[in-house]
SEKESE-54059 format. One record per atom (N, C-alpha, C, O): x, z, y. Coordinates in Angstrom, 1 decimal, always signed. Example, Ala and Ser with C-alpha at 12.3 -4.5 7.8 and 13.67 -1.06 7.14 Angstrom:
2
+--------+--------+--------+
!     xx !     zz !     yy !
+--------+--------+--------+
!  +13.2 !   +7.8 !   -5.7 !
!  +12.3 !   +7.8 !   -4.5 !
!  +13.2 !   +7.8 !   -3.3 !
!  +14.2 !   +8.5 !   -3.3 !
!  +12.8 !   +7.1 !   -2.2 !
!  +13.7 !   +7.1 !   -1.1 !
!  +12.9 !   +7.9 !   +0.0 !
!  +13.4 !   +8.0 !   +1.1 !
+--------+--------+--------+
***
This chain:
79
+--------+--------+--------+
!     xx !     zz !     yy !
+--------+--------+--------+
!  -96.1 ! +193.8 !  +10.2 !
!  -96.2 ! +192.4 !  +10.6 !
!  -97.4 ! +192.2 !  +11.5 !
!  -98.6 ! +192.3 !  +11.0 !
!  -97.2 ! +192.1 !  +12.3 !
!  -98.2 ! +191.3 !  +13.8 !
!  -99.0 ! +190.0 !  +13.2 !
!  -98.5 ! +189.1 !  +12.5 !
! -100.2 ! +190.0 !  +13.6 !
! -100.6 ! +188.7 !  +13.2 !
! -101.2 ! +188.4 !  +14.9 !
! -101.8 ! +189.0 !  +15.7 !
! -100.6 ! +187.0 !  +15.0 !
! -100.6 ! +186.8 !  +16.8 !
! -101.3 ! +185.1 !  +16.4 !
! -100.7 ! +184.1 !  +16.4 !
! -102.3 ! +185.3 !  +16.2 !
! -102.4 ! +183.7 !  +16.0 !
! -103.1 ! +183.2 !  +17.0 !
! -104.2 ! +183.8 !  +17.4 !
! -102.7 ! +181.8 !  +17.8 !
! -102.9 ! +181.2 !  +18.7 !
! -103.6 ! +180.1 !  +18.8 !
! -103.3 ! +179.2 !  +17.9 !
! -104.6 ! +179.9 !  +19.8 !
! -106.0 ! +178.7 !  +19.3 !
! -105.1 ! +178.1 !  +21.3 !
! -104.2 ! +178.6 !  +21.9 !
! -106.1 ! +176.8 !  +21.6 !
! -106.2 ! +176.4 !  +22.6 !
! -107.6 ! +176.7 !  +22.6 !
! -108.3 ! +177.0 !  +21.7 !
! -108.0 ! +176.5 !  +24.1 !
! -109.4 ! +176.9 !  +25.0 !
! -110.1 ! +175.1 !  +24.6 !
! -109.7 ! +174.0 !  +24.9 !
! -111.1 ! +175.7 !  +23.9 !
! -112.2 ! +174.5 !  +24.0 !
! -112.4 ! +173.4 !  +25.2 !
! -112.8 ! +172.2 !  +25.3 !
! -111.8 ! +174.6 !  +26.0 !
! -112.5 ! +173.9 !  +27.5 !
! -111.6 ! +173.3 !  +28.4 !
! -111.8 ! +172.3 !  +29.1 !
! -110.2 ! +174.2 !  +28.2 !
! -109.7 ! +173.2 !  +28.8 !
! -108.2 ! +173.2 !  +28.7 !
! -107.4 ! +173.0 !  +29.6 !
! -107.9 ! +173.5 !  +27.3 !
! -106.5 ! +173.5 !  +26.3 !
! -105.6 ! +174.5 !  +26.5 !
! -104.7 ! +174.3 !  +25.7 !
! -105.4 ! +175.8 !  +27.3 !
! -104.7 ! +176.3 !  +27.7 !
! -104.5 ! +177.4 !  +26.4 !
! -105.5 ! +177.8 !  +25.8 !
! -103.7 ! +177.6 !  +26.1 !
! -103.3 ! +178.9 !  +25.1 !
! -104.2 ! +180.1 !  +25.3 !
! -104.4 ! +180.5 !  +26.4 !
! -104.9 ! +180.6 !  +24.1 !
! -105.4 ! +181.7 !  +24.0 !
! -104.8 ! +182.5 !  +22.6 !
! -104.7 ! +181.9 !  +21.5 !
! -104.6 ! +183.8 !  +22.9 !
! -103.8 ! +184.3 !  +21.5 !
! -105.0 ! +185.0 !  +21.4 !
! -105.5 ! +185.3 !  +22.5 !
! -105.7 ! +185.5 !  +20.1 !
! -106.5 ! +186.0 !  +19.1 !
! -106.2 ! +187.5 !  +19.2 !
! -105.5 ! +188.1 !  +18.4 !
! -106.9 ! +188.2 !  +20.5 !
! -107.0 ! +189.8 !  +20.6 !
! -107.5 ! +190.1 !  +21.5 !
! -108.3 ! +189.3 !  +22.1 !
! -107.3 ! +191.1 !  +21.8 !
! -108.5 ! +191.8 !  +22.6 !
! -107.7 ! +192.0 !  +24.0 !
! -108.1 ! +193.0 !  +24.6 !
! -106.8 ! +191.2 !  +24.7 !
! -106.4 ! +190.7 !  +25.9 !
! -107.6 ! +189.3 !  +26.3 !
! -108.4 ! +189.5 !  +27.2 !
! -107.5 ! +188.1 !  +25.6 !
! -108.7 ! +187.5 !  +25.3 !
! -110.3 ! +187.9 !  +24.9 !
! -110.9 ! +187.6 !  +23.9 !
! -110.6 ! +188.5 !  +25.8 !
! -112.2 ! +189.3 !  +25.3 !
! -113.3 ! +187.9 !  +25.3 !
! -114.4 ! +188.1 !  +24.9 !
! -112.9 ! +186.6 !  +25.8 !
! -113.9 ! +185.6 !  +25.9 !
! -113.3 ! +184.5 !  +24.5 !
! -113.9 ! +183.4 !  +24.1 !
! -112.5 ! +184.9 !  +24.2 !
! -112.4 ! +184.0 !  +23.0 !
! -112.9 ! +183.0 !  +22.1 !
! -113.6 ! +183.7 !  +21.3 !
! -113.0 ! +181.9 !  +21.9 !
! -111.9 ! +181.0 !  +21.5 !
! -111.5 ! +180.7 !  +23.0 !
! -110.5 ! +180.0 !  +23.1 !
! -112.1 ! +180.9 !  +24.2 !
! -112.2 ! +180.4 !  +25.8 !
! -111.3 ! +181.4 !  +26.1 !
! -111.4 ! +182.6 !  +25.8 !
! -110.3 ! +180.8 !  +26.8 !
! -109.6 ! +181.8 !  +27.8 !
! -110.2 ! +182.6 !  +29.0 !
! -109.8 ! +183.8 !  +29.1 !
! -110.9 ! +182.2 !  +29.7 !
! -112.0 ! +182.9 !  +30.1 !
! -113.4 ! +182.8 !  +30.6 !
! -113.7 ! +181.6 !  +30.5 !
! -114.2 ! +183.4 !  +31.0 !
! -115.8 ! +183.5 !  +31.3 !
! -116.1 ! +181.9 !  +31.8 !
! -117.2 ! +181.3 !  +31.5 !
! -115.1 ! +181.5 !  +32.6 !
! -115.2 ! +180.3 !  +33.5 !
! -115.6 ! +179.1 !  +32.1 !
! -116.7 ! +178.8 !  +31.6 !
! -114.3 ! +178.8 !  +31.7 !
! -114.3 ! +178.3 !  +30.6 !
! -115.5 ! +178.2 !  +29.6 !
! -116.1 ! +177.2 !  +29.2 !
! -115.7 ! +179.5 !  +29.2 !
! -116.9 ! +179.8 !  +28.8 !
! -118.2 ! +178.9 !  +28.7 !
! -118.7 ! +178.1 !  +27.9 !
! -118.6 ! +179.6 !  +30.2 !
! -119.6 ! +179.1 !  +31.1 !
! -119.9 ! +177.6 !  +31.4 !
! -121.0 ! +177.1 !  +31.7 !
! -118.9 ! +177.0 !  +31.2 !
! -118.5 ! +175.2 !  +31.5 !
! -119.2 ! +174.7 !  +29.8 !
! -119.8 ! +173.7 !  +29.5 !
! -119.0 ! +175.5 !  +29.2 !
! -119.4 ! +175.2 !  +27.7 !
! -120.5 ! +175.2 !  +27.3 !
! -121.1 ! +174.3 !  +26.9 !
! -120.9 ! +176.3 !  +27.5 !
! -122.5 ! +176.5 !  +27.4 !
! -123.4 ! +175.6 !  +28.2 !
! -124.5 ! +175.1 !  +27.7 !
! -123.0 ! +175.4 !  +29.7 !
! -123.6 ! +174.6 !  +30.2 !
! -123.8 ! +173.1 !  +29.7 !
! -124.9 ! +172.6 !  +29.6 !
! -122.6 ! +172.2 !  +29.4 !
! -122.5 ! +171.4 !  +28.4 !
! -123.6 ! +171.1 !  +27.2 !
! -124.1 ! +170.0 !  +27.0 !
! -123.7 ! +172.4 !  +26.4 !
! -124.8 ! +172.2 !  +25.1 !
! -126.1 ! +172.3 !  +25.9 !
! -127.0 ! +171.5 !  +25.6 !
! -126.2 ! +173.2 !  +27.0 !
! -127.6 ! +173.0 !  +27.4 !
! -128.2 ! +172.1 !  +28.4 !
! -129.3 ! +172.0 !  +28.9 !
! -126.8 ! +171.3 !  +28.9 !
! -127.2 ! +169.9 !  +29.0 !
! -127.4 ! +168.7 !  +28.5 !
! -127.7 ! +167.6 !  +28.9 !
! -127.2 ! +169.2 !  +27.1 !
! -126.8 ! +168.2 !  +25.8 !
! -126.3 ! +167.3 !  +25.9 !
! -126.8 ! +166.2 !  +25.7 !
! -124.7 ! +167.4 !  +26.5 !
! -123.4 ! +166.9 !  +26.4 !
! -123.0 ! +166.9 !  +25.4 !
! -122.4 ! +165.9 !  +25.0 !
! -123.1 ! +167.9 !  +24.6 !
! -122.5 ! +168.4 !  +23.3 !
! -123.9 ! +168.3 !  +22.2 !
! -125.0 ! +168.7 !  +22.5 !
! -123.6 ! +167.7 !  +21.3 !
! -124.5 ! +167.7 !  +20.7 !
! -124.3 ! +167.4 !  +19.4 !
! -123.6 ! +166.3 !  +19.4 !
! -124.5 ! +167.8 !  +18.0 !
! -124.2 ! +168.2 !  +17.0 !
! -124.9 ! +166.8 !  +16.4 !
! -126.1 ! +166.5 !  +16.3 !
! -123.9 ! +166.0 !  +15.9 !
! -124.4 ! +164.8 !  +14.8 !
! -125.5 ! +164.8 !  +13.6 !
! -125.5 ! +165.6 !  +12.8 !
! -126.5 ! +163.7 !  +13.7 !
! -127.5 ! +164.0 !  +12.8 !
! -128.6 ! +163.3 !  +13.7 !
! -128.6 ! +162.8 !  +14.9 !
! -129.9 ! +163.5 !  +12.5 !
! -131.1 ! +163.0 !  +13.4 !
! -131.6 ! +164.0 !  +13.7 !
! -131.2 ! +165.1 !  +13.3 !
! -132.7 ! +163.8 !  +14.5 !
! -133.6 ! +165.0 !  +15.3 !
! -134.5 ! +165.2 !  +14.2 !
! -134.8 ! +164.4 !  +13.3 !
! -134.8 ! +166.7 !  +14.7 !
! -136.1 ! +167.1 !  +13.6 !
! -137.7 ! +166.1 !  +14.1 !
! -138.7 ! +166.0 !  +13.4 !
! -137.7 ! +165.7 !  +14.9 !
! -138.5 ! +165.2 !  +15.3 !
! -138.8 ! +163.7 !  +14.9 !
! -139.2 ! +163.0 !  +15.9 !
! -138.8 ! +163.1 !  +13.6 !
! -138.2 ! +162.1 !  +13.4 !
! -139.3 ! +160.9 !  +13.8 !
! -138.9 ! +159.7 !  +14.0 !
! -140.8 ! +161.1 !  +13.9 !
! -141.7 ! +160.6 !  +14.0 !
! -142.0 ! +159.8 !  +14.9 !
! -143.1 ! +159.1 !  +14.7 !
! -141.1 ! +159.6 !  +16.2 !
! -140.8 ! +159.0 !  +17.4 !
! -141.3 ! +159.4 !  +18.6 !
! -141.3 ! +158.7 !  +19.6 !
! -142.0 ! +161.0 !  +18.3 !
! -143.1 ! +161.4 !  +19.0 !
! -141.9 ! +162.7 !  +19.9 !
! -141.1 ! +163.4 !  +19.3 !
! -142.4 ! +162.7 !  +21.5 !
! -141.9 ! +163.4 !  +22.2 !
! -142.6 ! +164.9 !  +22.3 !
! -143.9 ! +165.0 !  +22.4 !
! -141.8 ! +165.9 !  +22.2 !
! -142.2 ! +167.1 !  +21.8 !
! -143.5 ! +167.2 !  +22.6 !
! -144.7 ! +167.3 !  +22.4 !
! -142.6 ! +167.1 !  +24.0 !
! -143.4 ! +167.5 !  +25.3 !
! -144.8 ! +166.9 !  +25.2 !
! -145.8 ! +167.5 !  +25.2 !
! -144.6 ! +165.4 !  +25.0 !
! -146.2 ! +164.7 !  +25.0 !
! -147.1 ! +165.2 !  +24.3 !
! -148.2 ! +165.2 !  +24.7 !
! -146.7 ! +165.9 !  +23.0 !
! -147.6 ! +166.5 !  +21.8 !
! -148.4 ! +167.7 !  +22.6 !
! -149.4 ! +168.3 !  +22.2 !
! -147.8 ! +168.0 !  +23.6 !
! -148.6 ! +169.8 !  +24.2 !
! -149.5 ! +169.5 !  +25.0 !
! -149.1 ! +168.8 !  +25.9 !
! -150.4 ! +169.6 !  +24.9 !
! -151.5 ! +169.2 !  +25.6 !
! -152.2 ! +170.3 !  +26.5 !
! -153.3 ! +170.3 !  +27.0 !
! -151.3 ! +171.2 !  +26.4 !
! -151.8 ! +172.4 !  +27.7 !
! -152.7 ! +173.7 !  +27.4 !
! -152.9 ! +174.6 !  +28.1 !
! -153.4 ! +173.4 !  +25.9 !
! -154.0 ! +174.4 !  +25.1 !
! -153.3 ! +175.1 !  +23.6 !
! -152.5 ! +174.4 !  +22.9 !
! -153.6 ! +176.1 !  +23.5 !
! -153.0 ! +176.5 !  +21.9 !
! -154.2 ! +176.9 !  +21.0 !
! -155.3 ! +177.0 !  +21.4 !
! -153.7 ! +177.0 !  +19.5 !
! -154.8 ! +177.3 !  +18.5 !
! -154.2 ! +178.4 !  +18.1 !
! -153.0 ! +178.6 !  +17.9 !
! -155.6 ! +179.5 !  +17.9 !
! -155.1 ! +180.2 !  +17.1 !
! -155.3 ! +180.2 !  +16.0 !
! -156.4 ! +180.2 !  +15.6 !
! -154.4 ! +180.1 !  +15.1 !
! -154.0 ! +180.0 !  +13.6 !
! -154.8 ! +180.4 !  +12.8 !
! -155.4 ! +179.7 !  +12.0 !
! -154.8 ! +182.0 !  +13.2 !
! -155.4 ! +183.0 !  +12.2 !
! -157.3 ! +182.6 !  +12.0 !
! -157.9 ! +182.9 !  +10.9 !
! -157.9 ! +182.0 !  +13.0 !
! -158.8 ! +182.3 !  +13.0 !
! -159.8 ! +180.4 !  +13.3 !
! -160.9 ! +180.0 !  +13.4 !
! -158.1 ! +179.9 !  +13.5 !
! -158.9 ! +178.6 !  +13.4 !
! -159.4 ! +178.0 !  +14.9 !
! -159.4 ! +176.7 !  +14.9 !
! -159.8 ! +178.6 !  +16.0 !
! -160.1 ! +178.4 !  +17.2 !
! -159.0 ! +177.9 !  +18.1 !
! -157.8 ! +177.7 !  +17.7 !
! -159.6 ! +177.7 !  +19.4 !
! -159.1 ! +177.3 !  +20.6 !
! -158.2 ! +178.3 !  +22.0 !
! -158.8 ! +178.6 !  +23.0 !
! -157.4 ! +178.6 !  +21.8 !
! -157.3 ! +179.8 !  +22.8 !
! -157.4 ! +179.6 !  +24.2 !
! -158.1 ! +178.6 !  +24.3 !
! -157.1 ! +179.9 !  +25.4 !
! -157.7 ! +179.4 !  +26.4 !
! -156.4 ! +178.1 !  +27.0 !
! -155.5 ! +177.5 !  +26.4 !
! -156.6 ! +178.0 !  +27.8 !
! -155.6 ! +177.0 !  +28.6 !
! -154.9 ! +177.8 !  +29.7 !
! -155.3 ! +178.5 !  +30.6 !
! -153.6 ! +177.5 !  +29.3 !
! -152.7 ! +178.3 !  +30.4 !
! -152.4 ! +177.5 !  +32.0 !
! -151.8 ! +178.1 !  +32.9 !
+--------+--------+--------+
***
């Protein structure tokens, strides 16, 4: 018995069967793919919930252009 089990493409519904004809899978292909990923890292897509950041404070504003080093308690230089 064949197991042929068939999903649609995330991206853009077209039939994808579950093997190694499909090497971009659950995406029918790279394009598809590609359109997706770009999506989350435009944060189109974005997974329900609050931010870890809950404090109202913007990551970016908190950097101030210097780092500490941990181990030793100091200032490291400014990049």
């Amino acid at each position: 018995m064949t197991n042929n089990i068939v999903l649609q493409c995330p991206e853009c519904k077209k039939p994808v069967h579950w093997n190694n004809k499909y090497p971009h899978r659950p995406f029918c292909s790279a394009r598809c793919k590609q359109i997706d990923f770009g999506d989350w890292a435009n944060e189109t897509h974005r997974i329900a919930g609050q931010t870890q950041h809950s404090n109202g404070d913007n990551l970016d504003d908190s950097l101030d252009g210097s780092f500490s080093d941990a181990s030793t308690g100091g200032e490291l230089d400014q990049y």
